[in-house]
N, C-alpha and C positions, 0 to 999 in steps of 0.2 A: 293439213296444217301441222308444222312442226311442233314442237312442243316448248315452251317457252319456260323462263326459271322462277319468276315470280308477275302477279296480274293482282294488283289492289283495287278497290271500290271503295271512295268514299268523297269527300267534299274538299275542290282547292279555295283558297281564298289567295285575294290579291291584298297586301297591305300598303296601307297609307301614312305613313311615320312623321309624325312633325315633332323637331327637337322642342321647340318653344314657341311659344302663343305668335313670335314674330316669322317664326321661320314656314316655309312650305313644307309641305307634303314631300316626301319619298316615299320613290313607289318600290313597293319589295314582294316577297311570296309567302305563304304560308298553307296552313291545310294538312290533318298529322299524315293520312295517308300519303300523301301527293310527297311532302317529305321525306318519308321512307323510303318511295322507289326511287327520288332521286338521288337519294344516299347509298340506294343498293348498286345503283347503274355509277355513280361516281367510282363504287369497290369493283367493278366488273360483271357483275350481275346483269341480266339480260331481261329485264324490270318493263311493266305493261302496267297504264291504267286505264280505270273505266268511271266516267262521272261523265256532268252535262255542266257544260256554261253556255253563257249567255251570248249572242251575236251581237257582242258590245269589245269597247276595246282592252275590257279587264281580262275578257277571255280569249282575244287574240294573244295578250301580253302571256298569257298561260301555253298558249297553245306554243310559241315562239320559246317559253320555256324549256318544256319537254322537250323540244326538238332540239333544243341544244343542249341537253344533256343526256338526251340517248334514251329516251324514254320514249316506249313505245304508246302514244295514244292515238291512234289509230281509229278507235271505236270509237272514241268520246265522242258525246249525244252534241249538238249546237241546235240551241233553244232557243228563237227570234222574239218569242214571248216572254223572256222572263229574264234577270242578271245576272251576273256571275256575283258570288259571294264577296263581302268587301270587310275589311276591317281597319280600325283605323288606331293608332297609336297616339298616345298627348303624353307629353310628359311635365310635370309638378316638383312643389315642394314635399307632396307625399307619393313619391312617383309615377310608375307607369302605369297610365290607363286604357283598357282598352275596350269601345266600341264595336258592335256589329251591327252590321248590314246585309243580313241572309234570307231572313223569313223572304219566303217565295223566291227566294234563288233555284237558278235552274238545275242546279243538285239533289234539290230538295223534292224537286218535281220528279225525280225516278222511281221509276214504277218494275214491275217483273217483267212486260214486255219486255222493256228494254232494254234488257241483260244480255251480254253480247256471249250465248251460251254456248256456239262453241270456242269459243277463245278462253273462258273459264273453265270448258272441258282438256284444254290444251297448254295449262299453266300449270307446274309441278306444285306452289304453294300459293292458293287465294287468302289475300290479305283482307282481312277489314278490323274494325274498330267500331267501339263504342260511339265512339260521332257516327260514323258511317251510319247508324240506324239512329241516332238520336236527332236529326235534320229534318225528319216528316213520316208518319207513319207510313207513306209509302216504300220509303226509305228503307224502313225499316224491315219490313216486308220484299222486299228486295234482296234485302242481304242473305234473309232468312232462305229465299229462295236458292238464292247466289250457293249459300254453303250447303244444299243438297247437291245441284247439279254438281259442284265439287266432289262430292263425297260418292254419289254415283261413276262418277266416269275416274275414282278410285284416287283421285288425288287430294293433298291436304291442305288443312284449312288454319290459318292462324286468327290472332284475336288479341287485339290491345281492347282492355276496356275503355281506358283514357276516359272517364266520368267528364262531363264540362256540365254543371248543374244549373247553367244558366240556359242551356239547351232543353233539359227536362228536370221534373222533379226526380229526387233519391227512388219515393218507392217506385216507381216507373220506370226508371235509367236499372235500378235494381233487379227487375223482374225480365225485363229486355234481353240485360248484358247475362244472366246469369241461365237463361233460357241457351244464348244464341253460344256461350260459352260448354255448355252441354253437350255440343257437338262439334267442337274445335279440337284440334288434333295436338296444337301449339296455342299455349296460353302464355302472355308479355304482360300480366299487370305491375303497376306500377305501385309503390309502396302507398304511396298515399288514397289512392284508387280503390286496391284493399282493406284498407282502416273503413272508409265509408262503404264500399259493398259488402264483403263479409265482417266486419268490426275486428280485425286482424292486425296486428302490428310486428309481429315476429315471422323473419322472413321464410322459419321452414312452416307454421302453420300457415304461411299464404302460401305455400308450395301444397303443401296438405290438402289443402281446402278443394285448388284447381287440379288437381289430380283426383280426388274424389269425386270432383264436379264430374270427368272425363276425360281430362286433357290428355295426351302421352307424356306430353314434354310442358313443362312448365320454365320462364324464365321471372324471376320477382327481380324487373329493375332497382335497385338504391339509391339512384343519385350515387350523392357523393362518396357514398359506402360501399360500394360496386354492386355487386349483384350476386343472385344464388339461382343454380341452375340445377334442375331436378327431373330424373324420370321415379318411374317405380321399383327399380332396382341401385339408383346410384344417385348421390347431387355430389356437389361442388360449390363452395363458396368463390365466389371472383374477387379478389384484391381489388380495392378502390385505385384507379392511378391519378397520382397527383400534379395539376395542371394548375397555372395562371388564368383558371377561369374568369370571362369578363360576363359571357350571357349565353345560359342553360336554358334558351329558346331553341327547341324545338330536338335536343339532346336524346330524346325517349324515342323520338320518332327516327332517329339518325342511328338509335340501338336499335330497333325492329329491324332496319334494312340491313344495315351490314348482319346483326343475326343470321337473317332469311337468305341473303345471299349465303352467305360463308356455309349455312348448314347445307342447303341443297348442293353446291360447291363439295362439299367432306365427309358430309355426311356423319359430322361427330356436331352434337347438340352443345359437347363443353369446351371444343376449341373454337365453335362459333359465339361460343357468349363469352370467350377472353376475346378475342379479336372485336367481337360488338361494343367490350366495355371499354376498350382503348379507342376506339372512331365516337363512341359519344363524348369520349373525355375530350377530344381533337375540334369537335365540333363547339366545344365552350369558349374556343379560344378566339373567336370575331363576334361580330354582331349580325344578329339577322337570324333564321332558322334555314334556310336554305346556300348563303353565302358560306361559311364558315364550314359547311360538310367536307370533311377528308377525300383523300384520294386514296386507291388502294397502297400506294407506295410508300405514305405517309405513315399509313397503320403500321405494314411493315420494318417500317425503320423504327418505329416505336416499339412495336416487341420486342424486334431484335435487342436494342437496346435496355432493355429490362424495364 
C-alpha cells in the first residue's frame, strides 16, 4: 500500500439549517475532522478518512461527499443498525441554535477492531480530535489505540483538542484530551480550548504547556489574532489577515487541514501555519463549514498579494 499524506478519525455530521420557524430545512455537512480533510484535499493534499455512518440517506449524502471532493473513505465502516450523526440549526431573535442528534450514532459505535490498521500504518500524519474520543468511550479507546499503531509503524500524530462540553464533562474531556495529547507529535489547540484545559490565556504559555505535555510542534490557533506557531527551538507569531468575515464555522478545522497538508507538503511547521492562517481567514467568507473552504489557488493569490 502506498503511503498516503494525511488519514483522520473521527465523527461526520450532516446538518439540517432552517433560516426561520417558516422556512425548511437545508441540508449541509459538518463534523471538525471530516472538515479538515476536505479542506486538505480542496489545498491538494492526498486526505483519508476513517468513521462509521449509518445505511441511511444522511450517510449516503456523506459518502457522495467525500467522493467529490477527493477524499479518500474507502474504509468507512456502514452500520445498518445505527444513524449517521445529525445536527440541526434554528435561528432567533437571540440567534443561532443548535441541536444534536448523535448518541448512538454509528460513529459513536467504533471500536479498536475496527481501525483500519493498515492504512493508519500507511498515512504520513493521523489526525484526530477531542470529539473524535469524546462520542463514546469506545471511541475513545479507539483513538487511543489509533495513535499507537501510528507511532509504531514511525509515523505522526496530530491533535486538536476542540473541547465541545456538551459531549462530556471538563474533568473528563480534561483527563482524555490531555492523556491522548501526551503522545501527539503535533498539537492545534485552540485559544479558547486552552483557557478551559490548562487555565491558559497567553498564547506562548499554551505553546509552553503542549510542548511540555510532548508535543514537537505546537500550533495555538487565534481566531481573529492569527496564530503562534512553536517548536523547542524557535516559534513565530502569525499576523491576523484581515477579511469581510460573514461565518467562522468551521475556520479551525479548515487551519488543521491546510496546516497538515502544507507541513507534510514542505516540511517547514511555519510556512504551513502562514499558509493555514490565510485558508481559515478565506474560509470566513460564505456560510456553512464545508462550502466556503478555499482552493489551493485562492490561498495562493492571497499571500502573494500580501
Amino acid at each position: 500500500m502506498s503511503v498516503s499524506d494525511l488519514l483522520a478519525i473521527g465523527e461526520p455530521l450532516v446538518e439540517l439549517n432552517q433560516a426561520n420557524d417558516a422556512a425548511p430545512f437545508v441540508q449541509g455537512f459538518g463534523g471538525d475532522t471530516s472538515n479538515a480533510m476536505i479542506a486538505a484535499a480542496r489545498l491538494g493534499a492526498d486526505a483519508a478518512y476513517f468513521t462509521a455512518i449509518g445505511a441511511d440517506r444522511f450517510g449516503h449524502a456523506l459518502t457522495e461527499l467525500w467522493l467529490r471532493e477527493g477524499v479518500d473513505a474507502s474504509r468507512v465502516v456502514i452500520n445498518g443498525g445505527a444513524h449517521t450523526g445529525l445536527y440541526f440549526v434554528t435561528h432567533g431573535t437571540d440567534g443561532h441554535q443548535f441541536s444534536y442528534l448523535r448518541a448512538g450514532s454509528a460513529a459513536s459505535r467504533i471500536g479498536e477492531s475496527d481501525l483500519p490498521v493498515d492504512r493508519i500504518k500507511a498515512t504520513q500524519i493521523l489526525h484526530v480530535s477531542g470529539v473524535s474520543q469524546a462520542i463514546s468511550s469506545s471511541a475513545a479507546d479507539a483513538v487511543f489505540a489509533a495513535i499507537d499503531i501510528a507511532h509504531e509503524a514511525g509515523r505522526l500524530v496530530s491533535y486538536d483538542p476542540n473541547l465541545r462540553l456538551k459531549l462530556w464533562p471538563l474533568r473528563r474531556a480534561r483527563a482524555v484530551i490531555h492523556e491522548a495529547m501526551r503522545s501527539c507529535d503535533i498539537a492545534l489547540p485552540g485559544l479558547d480550548d486552552a483557557r478551559e484545559l490548562a487555565g491558559l490565556t497567553d498564547p506562548d504559555a499554551i505553546a509552553d504547556f503542549y510542548l511540555r505535555l510532548g508535543a514537537r510542534l505546537v500550533v495555538v490557533k487565534l481566531g481573529k489574532a492569527g496564530a503562534l506557531a512553536a517548536t523547542a527551538s524557535r516559534r513565530e507569531r502569525i499576523a491576523p489577515r484581515a477579511v469581510a468575515a460573514v461565518d467562522a464555522t468551521g475556520a479551525g478545522d479548515c487551519f488543521d487541514g491546510a496546516f497538515l497538508g502544507e507541513f507534510v507538503r514542505t516540511a517547514d511547521p511555519f510556512a504551513a501555519a502562514r499558509f493555514a492562517n490565510v485558508a481559515a481567514a478565506l474560509s470566513t467568507l460564505g456560510y456553512g463549514a464545508v462550502a466556503p473552504l478555499p482552493r489551493r489557488a485562492e490561498v495562493e493569490a492571497a499571500l502573494a498579494g500580501g
